[in-house]
C-alpha positions as CSV (number, residue, x, y, z in Angstrom):
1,X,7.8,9.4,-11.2
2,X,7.6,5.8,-11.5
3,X,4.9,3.5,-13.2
4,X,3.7,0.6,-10.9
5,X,1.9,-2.1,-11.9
6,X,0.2,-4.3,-9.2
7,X,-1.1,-7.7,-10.4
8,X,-2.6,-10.1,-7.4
9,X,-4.1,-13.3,-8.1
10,X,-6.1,-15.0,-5.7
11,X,-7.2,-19.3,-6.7
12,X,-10.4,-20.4,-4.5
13,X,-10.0,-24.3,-5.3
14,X,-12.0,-26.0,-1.9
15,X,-15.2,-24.5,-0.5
16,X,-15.7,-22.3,2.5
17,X,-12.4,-20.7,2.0
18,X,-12.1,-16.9,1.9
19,X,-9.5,-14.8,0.4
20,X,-8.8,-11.0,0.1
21,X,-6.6,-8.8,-1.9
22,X,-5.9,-5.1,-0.9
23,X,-4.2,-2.7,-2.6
24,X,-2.8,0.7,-1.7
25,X,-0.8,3.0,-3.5
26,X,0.4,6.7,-2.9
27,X,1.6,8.8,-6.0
28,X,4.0,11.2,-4.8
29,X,4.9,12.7,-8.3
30,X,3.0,13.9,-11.2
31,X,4.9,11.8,-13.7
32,X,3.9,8.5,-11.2
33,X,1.0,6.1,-11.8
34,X,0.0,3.0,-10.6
35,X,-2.7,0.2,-12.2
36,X,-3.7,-2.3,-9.9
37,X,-4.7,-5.8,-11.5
38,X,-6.7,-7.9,-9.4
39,X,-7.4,-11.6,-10.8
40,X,-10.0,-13.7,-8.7
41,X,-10.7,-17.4,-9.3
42,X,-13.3,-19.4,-7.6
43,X,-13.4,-22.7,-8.8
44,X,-15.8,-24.7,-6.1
45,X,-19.2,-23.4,-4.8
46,X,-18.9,-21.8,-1.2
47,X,-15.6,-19.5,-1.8
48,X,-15.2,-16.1,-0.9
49,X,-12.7,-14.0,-2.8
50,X,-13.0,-10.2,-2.8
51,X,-10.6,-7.0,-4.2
52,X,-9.7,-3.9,-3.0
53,X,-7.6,-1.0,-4.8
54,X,-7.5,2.3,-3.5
55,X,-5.0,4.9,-5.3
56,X,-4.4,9.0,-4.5
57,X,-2.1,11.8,-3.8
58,X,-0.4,13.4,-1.0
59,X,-3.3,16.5,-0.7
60,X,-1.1,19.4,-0.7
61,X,-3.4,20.8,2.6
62,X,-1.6,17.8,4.9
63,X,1.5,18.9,4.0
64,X,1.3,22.6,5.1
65,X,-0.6,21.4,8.1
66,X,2.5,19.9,9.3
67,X,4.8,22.3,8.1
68,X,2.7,24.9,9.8
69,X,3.7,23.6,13.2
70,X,7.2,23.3,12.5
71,X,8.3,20.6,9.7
72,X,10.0,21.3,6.7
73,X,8.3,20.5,3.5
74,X,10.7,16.6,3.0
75,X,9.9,15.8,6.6
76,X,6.2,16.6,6.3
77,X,6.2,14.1,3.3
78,X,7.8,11.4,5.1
79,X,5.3,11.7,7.9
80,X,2.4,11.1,5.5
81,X,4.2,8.3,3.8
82,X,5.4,6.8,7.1
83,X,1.8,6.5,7.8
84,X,0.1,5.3,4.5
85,X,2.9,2.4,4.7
86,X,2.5,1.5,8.4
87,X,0.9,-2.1,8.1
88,X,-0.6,-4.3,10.5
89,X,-1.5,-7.8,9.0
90,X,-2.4,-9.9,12.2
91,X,-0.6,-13.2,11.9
92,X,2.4,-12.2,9.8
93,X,5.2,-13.5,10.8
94,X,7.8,-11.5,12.8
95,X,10.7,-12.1,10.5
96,X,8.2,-10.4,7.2
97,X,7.2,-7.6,9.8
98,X,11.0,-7.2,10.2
99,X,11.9,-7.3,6.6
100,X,8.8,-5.2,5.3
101,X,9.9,-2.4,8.2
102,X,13.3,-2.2,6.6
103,X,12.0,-1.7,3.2
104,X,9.9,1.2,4.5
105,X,12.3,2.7,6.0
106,X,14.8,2.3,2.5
107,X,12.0,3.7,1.0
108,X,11.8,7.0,2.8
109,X,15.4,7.2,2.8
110,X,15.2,6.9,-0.9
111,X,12.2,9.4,-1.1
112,X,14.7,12.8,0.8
């Protein structure tokens, strides 16, 4: 298990902007945690910043869903994974598509 801290910090300094942070994390081991730090600052009337965090487990009922038609327990994990990390951020350049693919797929080769 790993411990992840995820600190984002968003600065609203002209009005009528608008900013979000998201973050989304999957433990996959008991000894794992993650603490998400958001840090939102609106400095001018008229901005928009907002936060998201959203943290949780692989439920153990997905993975013998897909091992019940056929996967083996590591491929039935990656599956899951391979989803919660597919990311489509409209506007991102094709080069940090690229580069964040590559790291995913590290990352599952990492995880078997």
């Amino acid at each position: 298990g790993g411990n992840i801290i995820a600190r984002g910090h968003l600065v609203g300094q002209v009005a009528d902007v608008k900013g979000h942070l998201e973050c989304r994390g999957l433990i996959l081991s008991e000894k794992g945690a993650i603490h998400a730090i958001p840090e939102l600052e609106g400095w001018v009337e008229g901005v928009d910043l907002s936060h998201e965090a959203a943290v949780g487990k692989i439920a153990e009922e997905e993975i013998e869903y897909l091992m019940a038609r056929g996967l083996s327990r590591d491929d039935a994990v990656a599956v899951i994974v391979r989803g919660f990390l597919s990311v489509d951020i409209e506007g991102l350049p094709p080069e940090l598509s690229a580069q964040m693919q590559r790291a995913i797929e590290m990352s599952e080769q990492e995880l078997l």
